[in-house]
C-alpha positions in Angstrom: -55.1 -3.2 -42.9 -54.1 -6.8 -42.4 -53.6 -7.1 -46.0 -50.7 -4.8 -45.6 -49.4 -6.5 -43.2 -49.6 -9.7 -44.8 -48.5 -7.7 -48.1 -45.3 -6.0 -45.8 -44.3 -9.5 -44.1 -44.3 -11.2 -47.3 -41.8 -8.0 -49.3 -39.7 -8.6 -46.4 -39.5 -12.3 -46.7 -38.1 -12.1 -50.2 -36.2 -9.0 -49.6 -34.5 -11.2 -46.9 -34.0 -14.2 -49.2 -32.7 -12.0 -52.0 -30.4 -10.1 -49.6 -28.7 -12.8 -48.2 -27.9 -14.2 -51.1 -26.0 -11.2 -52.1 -24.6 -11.1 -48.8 -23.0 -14.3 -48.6 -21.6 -13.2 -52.1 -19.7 -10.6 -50.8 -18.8 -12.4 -48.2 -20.8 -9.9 -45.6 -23.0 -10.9 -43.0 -26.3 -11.2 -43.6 -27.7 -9.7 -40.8 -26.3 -6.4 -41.8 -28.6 -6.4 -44.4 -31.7 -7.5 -42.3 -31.1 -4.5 -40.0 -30.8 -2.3 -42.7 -34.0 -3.7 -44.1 -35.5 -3.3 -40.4 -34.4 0.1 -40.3 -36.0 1.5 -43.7 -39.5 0.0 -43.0 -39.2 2.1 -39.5 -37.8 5.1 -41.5 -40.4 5.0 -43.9 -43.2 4.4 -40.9 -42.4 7.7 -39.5 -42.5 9.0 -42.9 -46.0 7.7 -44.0 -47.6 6.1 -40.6 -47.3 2.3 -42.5 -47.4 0.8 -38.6 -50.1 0.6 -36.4 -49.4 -0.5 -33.1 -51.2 -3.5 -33.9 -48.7 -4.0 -36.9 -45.3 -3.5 -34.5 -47.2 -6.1 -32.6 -47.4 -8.7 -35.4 -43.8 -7.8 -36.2 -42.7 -8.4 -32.6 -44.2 -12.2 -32.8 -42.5 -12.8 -35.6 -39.1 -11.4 -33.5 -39.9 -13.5 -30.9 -40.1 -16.6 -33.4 -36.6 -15.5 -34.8 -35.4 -15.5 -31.1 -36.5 -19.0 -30.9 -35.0 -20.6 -33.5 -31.9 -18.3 -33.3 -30.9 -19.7 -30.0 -32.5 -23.5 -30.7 -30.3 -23.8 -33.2 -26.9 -22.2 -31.0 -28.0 -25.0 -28.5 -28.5 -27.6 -31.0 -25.0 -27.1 -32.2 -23.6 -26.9 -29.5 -21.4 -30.3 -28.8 -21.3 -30.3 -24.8 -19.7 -33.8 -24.6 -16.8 -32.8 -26.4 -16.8 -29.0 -25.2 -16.0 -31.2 -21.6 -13.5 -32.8 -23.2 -11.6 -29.6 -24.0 -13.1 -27.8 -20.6 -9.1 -27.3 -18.9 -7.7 -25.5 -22.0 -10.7 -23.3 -23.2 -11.6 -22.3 -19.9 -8.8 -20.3 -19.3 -8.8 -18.4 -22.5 -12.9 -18.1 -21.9 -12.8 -16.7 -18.1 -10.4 -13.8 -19.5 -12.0 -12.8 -22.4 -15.6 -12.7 -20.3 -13.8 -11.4 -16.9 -12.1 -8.2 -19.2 -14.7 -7.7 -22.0 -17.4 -7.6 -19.1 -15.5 -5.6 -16.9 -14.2 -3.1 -19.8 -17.6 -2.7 -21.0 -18.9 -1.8 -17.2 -16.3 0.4 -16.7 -16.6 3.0 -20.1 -20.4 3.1 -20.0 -20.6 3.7 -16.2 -17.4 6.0 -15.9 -16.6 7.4 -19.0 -20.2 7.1 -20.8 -22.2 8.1 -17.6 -25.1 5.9 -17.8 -26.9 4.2 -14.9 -26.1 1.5 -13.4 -28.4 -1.0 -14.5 -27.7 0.0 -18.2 -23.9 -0.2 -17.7 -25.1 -3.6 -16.7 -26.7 -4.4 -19.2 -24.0 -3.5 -21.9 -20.9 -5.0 -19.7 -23.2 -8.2 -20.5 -23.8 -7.8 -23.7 -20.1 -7.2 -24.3 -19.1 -10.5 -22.4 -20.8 -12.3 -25.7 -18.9 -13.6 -28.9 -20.8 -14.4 -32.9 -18.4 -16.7 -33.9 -20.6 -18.0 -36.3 -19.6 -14.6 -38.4 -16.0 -16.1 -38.4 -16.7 -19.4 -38.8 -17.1 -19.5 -42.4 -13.6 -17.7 -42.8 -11.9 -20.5 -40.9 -13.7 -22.7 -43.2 -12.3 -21.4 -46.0 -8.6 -21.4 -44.8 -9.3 -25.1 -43.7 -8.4 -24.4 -40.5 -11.7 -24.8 -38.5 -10.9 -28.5 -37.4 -7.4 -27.6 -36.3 -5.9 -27.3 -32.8 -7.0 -23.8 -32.9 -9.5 -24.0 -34.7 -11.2 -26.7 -32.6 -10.1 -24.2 -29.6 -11.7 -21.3 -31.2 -15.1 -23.4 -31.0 -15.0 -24.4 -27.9 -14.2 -21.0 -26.3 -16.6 -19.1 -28.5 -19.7 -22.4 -26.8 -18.4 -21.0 -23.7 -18.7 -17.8 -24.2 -22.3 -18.7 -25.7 -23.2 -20.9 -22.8 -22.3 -17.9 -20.1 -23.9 -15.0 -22.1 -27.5 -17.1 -21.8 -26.4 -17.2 -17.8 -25.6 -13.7 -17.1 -28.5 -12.9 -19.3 -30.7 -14.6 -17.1 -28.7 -13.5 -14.2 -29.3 -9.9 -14.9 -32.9 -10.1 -15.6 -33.4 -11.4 -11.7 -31.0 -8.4 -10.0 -32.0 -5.7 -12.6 -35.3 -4.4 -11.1 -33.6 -4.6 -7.7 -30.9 -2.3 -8.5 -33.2 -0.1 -10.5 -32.6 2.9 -8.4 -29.2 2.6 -8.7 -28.5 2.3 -4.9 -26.3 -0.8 -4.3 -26.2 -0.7 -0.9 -30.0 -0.8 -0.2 -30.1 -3.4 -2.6 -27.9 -5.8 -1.2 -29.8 -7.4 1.6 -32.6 -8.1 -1.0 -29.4 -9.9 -3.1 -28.7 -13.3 -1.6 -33.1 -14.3 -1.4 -33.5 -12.9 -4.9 -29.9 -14.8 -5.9 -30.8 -17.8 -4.3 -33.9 -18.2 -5.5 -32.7 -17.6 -9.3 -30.1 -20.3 -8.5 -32.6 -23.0 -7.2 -35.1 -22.4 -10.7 -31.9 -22.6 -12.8 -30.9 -25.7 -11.1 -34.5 -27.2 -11.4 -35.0 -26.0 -15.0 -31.2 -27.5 -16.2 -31.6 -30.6 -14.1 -35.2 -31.2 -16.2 -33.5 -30.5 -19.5 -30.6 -32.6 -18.5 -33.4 -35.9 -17.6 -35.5 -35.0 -20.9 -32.0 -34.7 -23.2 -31.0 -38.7 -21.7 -34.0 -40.6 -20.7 -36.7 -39.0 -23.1 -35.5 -37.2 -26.2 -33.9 -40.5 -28.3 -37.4 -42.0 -27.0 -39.8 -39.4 -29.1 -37.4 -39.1 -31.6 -37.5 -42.9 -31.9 -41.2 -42.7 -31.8 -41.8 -40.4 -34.5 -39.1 -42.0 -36.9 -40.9 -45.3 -36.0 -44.4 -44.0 -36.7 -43.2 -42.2 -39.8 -44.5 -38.9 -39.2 -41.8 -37.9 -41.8 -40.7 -34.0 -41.9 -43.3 -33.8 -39.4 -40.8 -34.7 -36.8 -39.1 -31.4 -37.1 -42.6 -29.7 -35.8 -42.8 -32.0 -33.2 -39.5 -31.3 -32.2 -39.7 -27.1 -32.2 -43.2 -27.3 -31.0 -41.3 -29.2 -27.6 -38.5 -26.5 -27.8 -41.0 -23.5 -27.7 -42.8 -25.6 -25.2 -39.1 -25.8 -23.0 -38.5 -21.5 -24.4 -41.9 -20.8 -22.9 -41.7 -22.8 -19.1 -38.4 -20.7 -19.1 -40.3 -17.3 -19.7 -42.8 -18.5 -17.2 -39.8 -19.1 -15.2 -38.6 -15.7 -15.4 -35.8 -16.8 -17.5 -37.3 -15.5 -20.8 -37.6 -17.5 -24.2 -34.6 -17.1 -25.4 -33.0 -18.9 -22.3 -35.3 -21.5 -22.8 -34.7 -22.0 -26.6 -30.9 -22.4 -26.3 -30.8 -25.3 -23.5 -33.9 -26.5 -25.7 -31.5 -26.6 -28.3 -29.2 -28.6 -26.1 -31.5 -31.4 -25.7 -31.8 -32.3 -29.0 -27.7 -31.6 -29.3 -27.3 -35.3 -28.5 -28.1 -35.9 -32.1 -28.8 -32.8 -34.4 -29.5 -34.4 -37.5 -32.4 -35.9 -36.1 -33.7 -32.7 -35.7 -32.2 -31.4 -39.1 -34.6 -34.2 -40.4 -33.7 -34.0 -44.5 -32.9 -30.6 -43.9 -36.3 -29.4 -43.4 -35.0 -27.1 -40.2 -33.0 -25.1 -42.6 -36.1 -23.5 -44.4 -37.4 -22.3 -41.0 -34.7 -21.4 -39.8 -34.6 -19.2 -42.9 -38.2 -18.1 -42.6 -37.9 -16.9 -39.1 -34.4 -15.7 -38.0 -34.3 -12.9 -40.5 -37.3 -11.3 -38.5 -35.1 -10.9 -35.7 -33.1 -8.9 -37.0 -35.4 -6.7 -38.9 -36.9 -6.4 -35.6 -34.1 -5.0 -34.2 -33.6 -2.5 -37.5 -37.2 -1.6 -36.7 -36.7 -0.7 -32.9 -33.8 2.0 -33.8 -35.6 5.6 -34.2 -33.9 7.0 -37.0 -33.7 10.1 -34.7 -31.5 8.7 -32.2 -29.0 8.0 -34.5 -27.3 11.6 -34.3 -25.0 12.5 -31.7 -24.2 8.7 -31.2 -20.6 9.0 -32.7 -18.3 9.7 -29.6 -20.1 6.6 -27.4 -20.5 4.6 -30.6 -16.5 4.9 -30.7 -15.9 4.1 -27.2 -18.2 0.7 -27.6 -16.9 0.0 -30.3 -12.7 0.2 -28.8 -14.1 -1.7 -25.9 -15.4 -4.5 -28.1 -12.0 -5.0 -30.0 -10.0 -4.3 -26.5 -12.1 -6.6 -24.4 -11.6 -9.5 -26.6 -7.9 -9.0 -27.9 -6.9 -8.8 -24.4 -8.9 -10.6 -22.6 -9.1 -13.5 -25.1 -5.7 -13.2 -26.6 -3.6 -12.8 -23.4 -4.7 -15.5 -22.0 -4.7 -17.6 -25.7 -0.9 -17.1 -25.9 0.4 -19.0 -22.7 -1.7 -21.7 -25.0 -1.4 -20.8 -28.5 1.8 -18.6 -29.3 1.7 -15.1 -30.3 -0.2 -15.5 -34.0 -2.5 -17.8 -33.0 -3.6 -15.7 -29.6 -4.0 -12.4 -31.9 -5.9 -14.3 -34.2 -7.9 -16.3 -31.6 -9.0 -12.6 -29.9 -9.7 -11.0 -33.1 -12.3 -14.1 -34.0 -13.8 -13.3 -30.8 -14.5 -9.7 -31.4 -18.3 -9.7 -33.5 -21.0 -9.1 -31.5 -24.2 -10.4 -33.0 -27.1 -12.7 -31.7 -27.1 -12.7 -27.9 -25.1 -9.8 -27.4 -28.4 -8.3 -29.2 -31.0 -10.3 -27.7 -29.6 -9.2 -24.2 -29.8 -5.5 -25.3 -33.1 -6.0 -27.3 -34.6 -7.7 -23.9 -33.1 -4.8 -21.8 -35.1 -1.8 -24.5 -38.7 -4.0 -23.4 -37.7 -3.0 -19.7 -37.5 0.5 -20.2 -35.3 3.2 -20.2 -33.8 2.6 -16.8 -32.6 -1.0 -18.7 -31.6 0.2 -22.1 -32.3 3.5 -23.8 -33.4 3.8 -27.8 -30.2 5.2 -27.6 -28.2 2.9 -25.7 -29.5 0.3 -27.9 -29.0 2.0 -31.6 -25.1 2.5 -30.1 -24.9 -1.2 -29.7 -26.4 -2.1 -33.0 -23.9 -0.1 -34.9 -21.4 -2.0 -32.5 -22.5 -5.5 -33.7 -22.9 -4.2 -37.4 -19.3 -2.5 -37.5 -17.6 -5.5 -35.8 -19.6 -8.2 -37.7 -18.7 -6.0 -40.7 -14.9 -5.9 -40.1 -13.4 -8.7 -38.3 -14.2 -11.1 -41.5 -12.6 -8.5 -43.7 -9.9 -8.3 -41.2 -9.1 -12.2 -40.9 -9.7 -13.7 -44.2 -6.2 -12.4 -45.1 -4.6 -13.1 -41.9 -5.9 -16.4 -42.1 -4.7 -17.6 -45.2 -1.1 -16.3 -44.6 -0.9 -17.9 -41.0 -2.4 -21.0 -42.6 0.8 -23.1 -42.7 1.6 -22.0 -39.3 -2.0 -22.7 -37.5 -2.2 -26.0 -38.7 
């Protein structure tokens, strides 16, 4: 049996290879295709029992690695010093475009939707999220990424980033207190559970925040100096999912962990890029996560999704346009605001992590059926915005300059 495993794992790492490649092509997200891929091997497990539980284990590990280097590399790319720098004017648009996507997405699943609480929750979260990094070869293209707005795009869409990893960890602390759905009990357990969450997050940034400026240009140093070579990239992501696994321990989970991991090596990221030897892991691993993801959707829950699937999937375009946008034109003008919002819309990596973490709850988190809805959410708005703002882009070029 494990050499159909090994046999499986090693189809899907050239599949994956071979997929993106076409992908990027076509200038479509690769991850579309990696759930798709996900989503066939599950298809054809409840065709012909290829699974064991054992297997669904293995392929779990591997999800868990994808996390990992998923969010390491969000953190590691993330510029903080200069994401300060532009702190008054990203803010704004940021703290609208989470307040309204978070509040829209609470709103339809709890009132219109009728879901629980918790799993309301769970999506309003989800929705406060942003993938720029499905845009961000557009902008590229159009030359416009190192622009006013385009530097403003990146900063808002770190932000964004930054306060999805919070409320992430944020929810996992209140959700099993407001499992039964009863605010009002819940609330004097609130402030100890809150507080308590605040005082580990404090500890655990305030240690990544000593390691990033008194220890991290020391071991890099060190293994430069001792000439461990592309070695030094395994030393590095062997501290990272040392950092991802304190924050699981933590009860921050290891996707938390990877992204400030991430940050600490931020200072300088092509120490860590070390003669591009992350990319190839990177490559290796991340693709798992998303076939993981393809592989937790029951190909029976899919029917009878289409009326919540459209909601979701007007909330995701409403919550950013407005909330980004409105706020973007006191800033940016009219065409740059509508563009800014519609850059924010794709919902990929933590918006899925969040509802992937929420399905290994329970259903009182997220339902197979919850979380197939948001799936298709992050495929169809991954899917459209590029088509939707390559053409925009180049005919507002002149004007977004």
């Amino acid at each position: 049996m494990v050499a159909v495993y090994i046999m499986l794992v090693g189809a899907i790492v050239v599949f994956a290879m071979i997929l993106r490649s076409g992908m990027k092509e076509i200038g479509i997200p690769s991850m579309i295709s990696f759930f798709v891929l996900g989503f066939l091997v599950r298809f054809m497990d409840n065709q012909w029992n290829l699974i064991s539980e054992q297997g669904f284990q293995i392929f779990n590990f591997l999800a868990e690695l994808g996390v990992i280097v998923l969010l390491f590399r969000v953190g590691l790319e993330s510029k903080v010093t200069k994401l300060i720098r532009w702190l008054p004017t990203a803010s704004k648009i940021w703290i609208g475009g989470v307040f309204f996507s978070g509040l829209l997405g609470f709103l339809a699943s709890y009132y219109l939707l009728g879901w629980e609480l918790v799993q309301s929750l769970f999506v309003s979260v989800a929705m406060t999220a942003t993938s720029v990094g499905v845009t961000v070869s557009i902008w590229q293209e159009a030359n416009l990424l190192y622009t006013h707005h385009g530097e403003i795009l990146l900063d808002v869409a770190e932000l964004d980033d930054i306060s999805g990893v919070i409320l992430m960890a944020l929810l996992f602390a209140v959700a099993p207190v407001l499992k039964s759905g009863n605010i009002v009990a819940a609330l004097p357990m609130l402030p100890e559970i809150l507080g308590l969450f605040i005082l580990k997050l404090i500890a655990f940034i305030a240690f990544c925040i000593f390691f990033s400026r008194y220890l991290e240009a020391h071991i890099t140093e060190f293994l430069e100096r001792i000439q461990v070579g592309k070695g030094t990239l395994l030393v590095i992501l062997g501290i990272g999912m040392v950092v991802a696994a304190t924050a699981e321990m933590l009860g921050f989970s290891v996707a938390i962990g990877a992204f400030f991991a991430g940050l600490i090596f931020s200072r300088d990221p092509d120490s860590v890029k070390f003669d591009g030897s992350f990319e190839p892991l990177y490559d290796l691993f991340m693709p798992f996560f998303f076939v993981g993801i393809g592989l937790k959707i029951n190909p029976e829950v899919i029917t009878g999704s289409l009326v919540p699937v459209v909601i979701l999937i007007l909330v995701a375009f409403a919550g950013k346009l407005i909330g980004h946008g409105s706020i973007a034109y006191f800033v940016t003008g009219s065409s740059g605001a509508l563009i800014l919002g519609t850059s924010m819309i794709p919902r990929a990596e933590i918006a899925l992590i969040i509802m992937q973490k929420g399905l290994s709850l329970g259903d009182w988190a997220v339902t197979p059926q919850i979380f197939a809805n948001m799936v298709i959410v992050s495929a169809v708005t991954s899917l459209t915005i590029p088509l939707i703002l390559r053409p925009v882009l180049n005919r507002q070029s002149q004007k977004l300059t």
